[in-house]
N, C-alpha and C positions, 0 to 999 in steps of 0.2 A: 439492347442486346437481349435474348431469347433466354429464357431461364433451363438451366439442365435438368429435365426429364427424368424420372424416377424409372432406372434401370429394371424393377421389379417386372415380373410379366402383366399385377395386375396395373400397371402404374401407370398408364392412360391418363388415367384422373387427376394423376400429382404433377405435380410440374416438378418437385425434389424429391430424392430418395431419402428414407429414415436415416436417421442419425446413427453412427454407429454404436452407440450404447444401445440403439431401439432394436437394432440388429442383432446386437449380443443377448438381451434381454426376449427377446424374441421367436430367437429362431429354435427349430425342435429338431434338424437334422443330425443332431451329434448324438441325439438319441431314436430317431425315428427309422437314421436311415434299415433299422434291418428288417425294416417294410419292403425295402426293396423289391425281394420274390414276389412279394403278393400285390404289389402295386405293378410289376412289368406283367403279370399274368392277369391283372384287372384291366391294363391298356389292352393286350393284344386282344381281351374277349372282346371289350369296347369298342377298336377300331375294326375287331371282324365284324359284330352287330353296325358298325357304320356302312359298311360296304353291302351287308346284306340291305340294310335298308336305301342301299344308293344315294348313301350321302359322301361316299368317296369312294373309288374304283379300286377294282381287286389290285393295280397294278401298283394305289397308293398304300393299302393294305398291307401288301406284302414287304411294300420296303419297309414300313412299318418296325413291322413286325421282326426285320432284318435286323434292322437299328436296336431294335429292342434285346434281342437275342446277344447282339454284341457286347452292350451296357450289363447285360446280364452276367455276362463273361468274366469281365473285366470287374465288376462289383465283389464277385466271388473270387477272383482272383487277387482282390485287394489293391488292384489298379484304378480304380475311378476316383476324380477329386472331386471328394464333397466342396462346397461351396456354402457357408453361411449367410451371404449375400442372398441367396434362392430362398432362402427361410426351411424348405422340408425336403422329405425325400421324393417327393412328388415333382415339386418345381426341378429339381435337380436334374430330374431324369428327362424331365421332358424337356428342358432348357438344352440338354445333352443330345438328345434325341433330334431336338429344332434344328441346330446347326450341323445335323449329318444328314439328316433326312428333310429336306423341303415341305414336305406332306405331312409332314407330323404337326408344321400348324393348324393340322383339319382334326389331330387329335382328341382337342379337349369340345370337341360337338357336341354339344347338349350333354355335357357333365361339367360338375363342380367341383372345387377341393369339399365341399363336404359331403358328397357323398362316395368320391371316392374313396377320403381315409374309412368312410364308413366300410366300404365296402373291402377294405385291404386289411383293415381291421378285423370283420369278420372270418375271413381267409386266414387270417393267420392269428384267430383264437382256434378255429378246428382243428389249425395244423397243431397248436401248443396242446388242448387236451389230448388228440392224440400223442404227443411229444410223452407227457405226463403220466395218460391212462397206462404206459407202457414200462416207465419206471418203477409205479406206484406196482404193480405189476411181477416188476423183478425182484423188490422187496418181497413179496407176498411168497415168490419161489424160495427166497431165501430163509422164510418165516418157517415156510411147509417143512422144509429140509433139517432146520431144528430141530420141530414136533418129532417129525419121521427118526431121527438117530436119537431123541429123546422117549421115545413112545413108551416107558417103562417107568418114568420118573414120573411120582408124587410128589406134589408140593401145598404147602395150606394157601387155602384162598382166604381173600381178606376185605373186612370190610372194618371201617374207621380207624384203618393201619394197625389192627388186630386181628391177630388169626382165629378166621372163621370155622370152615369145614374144609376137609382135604379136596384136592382136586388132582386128576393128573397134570402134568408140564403143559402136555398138550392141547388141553383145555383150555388154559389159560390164553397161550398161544395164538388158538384157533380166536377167541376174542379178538384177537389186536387184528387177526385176517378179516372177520367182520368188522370191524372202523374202517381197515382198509379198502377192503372190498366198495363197500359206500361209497368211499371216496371216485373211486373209478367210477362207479357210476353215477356220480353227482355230475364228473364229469362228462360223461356220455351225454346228460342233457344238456349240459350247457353250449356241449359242441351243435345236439340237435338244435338249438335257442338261435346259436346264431348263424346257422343254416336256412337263411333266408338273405336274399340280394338285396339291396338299396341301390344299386347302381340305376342310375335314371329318375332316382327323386330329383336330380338336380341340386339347386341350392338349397331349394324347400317347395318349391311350386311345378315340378317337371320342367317340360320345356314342350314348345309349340312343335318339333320339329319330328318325324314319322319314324320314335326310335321302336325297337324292339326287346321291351325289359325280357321277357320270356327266352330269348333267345341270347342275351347275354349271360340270365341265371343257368341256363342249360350250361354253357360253354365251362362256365367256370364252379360247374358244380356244385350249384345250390338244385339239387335236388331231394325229391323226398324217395322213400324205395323203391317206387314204382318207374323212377328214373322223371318224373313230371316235374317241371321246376316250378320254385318258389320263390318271390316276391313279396318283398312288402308292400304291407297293403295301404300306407298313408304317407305318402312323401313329407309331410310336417316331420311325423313319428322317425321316419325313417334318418331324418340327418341328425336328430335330437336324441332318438334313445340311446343312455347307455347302460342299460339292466344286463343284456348279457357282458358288459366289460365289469361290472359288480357282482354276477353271478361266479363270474370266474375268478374273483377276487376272493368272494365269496367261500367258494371251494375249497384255494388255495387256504384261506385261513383255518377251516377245519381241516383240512388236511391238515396241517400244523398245530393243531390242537389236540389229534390225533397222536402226531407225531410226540411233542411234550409228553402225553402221559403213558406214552412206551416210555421212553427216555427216562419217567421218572422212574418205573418200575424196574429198567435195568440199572440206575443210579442207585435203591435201594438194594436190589440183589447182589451188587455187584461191591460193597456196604462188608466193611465188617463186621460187622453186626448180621448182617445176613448171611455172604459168600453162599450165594446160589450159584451165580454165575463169574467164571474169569475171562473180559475181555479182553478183545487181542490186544496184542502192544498197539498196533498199526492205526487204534482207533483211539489211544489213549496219550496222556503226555503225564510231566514229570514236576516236582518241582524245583524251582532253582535254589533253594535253600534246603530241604527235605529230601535226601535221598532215599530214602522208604516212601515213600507218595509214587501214586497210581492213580491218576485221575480221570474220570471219566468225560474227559471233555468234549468228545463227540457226541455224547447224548444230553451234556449241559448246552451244548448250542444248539445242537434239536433243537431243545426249551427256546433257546432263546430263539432262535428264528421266528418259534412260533407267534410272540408279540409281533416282530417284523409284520409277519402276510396279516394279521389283525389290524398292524397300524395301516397297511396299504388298503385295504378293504376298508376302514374308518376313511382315510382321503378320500377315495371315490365318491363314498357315500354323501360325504361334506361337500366334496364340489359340485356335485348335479343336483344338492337341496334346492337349491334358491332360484337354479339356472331357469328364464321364461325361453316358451319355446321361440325362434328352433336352434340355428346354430349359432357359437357364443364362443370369444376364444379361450377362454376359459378350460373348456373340452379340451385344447391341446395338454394340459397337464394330466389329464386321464393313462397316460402312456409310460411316464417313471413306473407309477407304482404296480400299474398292468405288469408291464415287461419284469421290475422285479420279485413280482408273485410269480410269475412261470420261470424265474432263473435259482430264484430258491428254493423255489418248493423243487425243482428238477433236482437240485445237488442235495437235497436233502433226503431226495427218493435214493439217491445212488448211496449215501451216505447213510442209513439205515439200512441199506442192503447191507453194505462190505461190514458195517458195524455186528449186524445179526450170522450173516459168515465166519466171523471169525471167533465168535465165544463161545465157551464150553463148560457145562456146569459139573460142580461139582455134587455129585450124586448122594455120598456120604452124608454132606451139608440138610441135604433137602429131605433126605431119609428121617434124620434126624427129629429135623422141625414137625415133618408130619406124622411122627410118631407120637405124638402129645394126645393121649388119650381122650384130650376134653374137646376137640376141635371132633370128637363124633355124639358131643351132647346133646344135639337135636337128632341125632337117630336113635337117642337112647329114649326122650319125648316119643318117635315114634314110635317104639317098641312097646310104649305104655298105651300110645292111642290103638292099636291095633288090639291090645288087650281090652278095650271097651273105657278106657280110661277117658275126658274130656279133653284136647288140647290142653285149655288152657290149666287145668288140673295138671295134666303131665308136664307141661314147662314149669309150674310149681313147683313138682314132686322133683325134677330133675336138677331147680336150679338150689335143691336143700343138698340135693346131693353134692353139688359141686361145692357150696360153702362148707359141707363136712368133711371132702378128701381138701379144702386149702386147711380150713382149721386143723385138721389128721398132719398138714403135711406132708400128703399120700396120693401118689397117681390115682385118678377117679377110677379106675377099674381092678385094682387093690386094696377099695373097702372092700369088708367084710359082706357077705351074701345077707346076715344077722341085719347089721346096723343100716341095711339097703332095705331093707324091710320094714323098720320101723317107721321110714319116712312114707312110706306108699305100700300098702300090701299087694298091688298088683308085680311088684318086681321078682321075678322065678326066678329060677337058682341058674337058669339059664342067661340071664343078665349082661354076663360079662360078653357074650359070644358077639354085642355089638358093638365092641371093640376090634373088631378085625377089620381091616383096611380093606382087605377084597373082597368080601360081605359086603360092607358097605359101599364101596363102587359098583358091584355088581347089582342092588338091588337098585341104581336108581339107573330104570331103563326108559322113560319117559323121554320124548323127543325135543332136541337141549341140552340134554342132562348128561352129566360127566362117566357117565358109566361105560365099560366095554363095548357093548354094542353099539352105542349110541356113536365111542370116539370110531370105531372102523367107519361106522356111515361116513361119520364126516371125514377123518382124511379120504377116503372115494370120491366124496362131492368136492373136496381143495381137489383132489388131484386131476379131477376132470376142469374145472372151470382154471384153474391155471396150467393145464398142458401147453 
């Protein structure tokens, strides 16, 4: 008696199908399938490059492509039965496709599953940075909109969680738009990275058979701006790299790194001890035992996400250590942590938006803190260096000062004109005048720098590159 066949499509080979623990243990479709789009848009380029090349006729093409279009339907419509027997989303669809469409057994013609997940993959890391570039994006408007209804507020800046020298709000602000900003563009390369085709390395060796790689990268939009498409240039490299799935991972974790140290700065402001800022209810919760608590726990899980896309960028990194070329199954676990770098770091982009929308500073608060005379001690250093004094002489002469208004007990610019004198003779009776907050902003017009002029340039430059 004849042994039962191994139902698989590659299963020729086996006379039995896996075990169903190897099945469950195995299969990637419960996560894979929402390759879908970019796998049915990777067949139709495929089977039109087959037809162009006459290796199957426009008339099998099109039902093809018929069949495809329907699967497509029905995927989005949450009508197709995945199948954990098929192992991915790949077998799935073409297994679907086989028994509607006769011709679709001429489908997989000089292509592999590894180069197509390569290739479905790449498709839909451009779609996710794009997904991302656009979130990260609507934070960034909702950053600007702050600044813009804050544009009058002072607050001190800080450096070893001690306040430094004043700044406005929106300085500060404009900062966390530079991290972000970056970020969008980290992404942008990574989208360029993996804007190149694999499709037709094959397994890892091409194939003998008269396909046309150029003309599948056109179809399916691996081109460069000139509209000329792009290919990889080594079929080994091709089914083996995955630097752009860790670039992207990459990303995602600075963006998340980013993300934590907004979070902690609105965690500290929002601090009584601080009360810079009151976030919304809508982004906050409560405790079950305290009812006076106001928690900031949309920006503590910011934080925490941020480990998340670290750990998932750490995974990648660990599993293509060792890996010899070229394809290895291994690689199929590159996909968890992929997909949950682009599903968190997206909710986190919406989630700092509605977070930075809905809080409002108290003004009062911030007035206050930046009124502390000694957060203008190094412009009082520069007041000495302008008189001919050395640096480091005047950070001397300035930091006697400030140990005689603590020992005084006395705001630094309520010593006496006398006892300012004694420590450095260069100090004039004019001394005090660098104690004004808008003197002091306004003299630092250098480009950077937190002073009037400086902030109109830049909210012009936000509001141009975020329209």
């Amino acid at each position: 008696m004849a042994k039962k066949s191994s139902p698989a499509i590659w299963g020729g080979r086996f006379t039995a199908g896996p075990a169903e623990l190897m099945l469950r243990f195995s299969e990637s479709v419960s996560f894979d399938r929402r390759l879908a789009p970019f796998d049915i848009a990777g067949s139709k380029a495929h089977s039109a490059m087959l037809a162009h090349a006459g290796l199957i006729t426009a008339k099998e093409r099109d039902a093809i492509h018929a069949g495809l279009d329907a699967i497509l339907a029905e995927v989005a419509a949450g009508a197709f039965a995945w199948d954990i027997a098929l192992e991915d989303v790949h077998m799935n669809i073409e297994a679907a496709l086989t028994r509607r469409v006769p011709a679709a057994a001429k489908l997989h013609t000089a292509r592999s599953r590894n180069d197509q997940v390569a290739t479905d993959m790449r498709l839909w890391l451009k779609h996710a940075c794009g997904v991302l570039r656009e979130k990260i994006a609507g934070a960034e408007r909702a950053l600007l909109a702050v600044a813009a209804a804050n544009r009058d507020v002072l607050i001190p800046g800080y450096t070893h969680l001690q306040r430094a020298q004043p700044v406005p709000l929106a300085h500060h602000l404009f900062a966390w738009l530079e991290m972000l900003d970056r970020d969008r563009a980290r992404l942008a390369d990574v989208a360029a990275h993996a804007n190149w085709c694999p499709l037709g390395a094959g397994a890892l060796a091409g194939t003998t058979l008269p396909i046309d790689r150029e003309f599948t990268a056109k179809a399916l939009g691996f081109t460069d701006a000139r509209g000329r498409p792009q290919v990889t240039a080594n079929s080994m490299d091709a089914v083996a790299d995955r630097d752009v799935f860790i670039e992207f991972a990459a990303a995602c974790a600075l963006f998340g790194v980013h993300l934590s140290r907004i979070a902690e700065d609105l965690v500290l402001w929002s601090s009584i001890e601080f009360k810079f800022v009151e976030l919304s209810d809508a982004f906050c919760t409560g405790s079950s035992l305290m009812p006076q608590k106001k928690n900031p726990d949309a920006c503590e899980l910011l934080r925490g996400k941020s480990a998340r896309l670290q750990g998932n960028l750490h995974t990648l990194l660990t599993l293509v250590k060792g890996l010899p070329l070229t394809y290895n199954r291994d690689l199929q676990e590159d996909k968890p942590p992929l997909f949950d770098s682009f599903d968190q770091s997206a909710l986190c982009a919406d989630v700092l938006a509605g977070t930075l929308g809905g809080m409002t500073f108290h003004r009062e608060r911030c007035a206050a803190a930046v009124a502390d005379p000694a957060l203008l001690a190094t412009d009082l250093a520069d007041y000495l260096v302008l008189r001919g004094v050395p640096f480091r002489d005047a950070h001397h002469a300035v930091g006697a000062v400030v140990r005689l208004a603590e020992k005084n007990v006395v705001a630094l610019n309520l010593l006496p004109t006398t006892e300012v004198q004694q420590i450095h003779p260069a100090f004039g009776p004019d001394w005090v005048e660098v104690f004004d907050l808008k003197r002091a902003l306004a003299k630092r017009t250098g480009s950077g720098m937190p002073g009037p002029a400086q902030l109109a340039k830049q909210f012009k430059r936000w509001e141009k590159i975020l329209k």
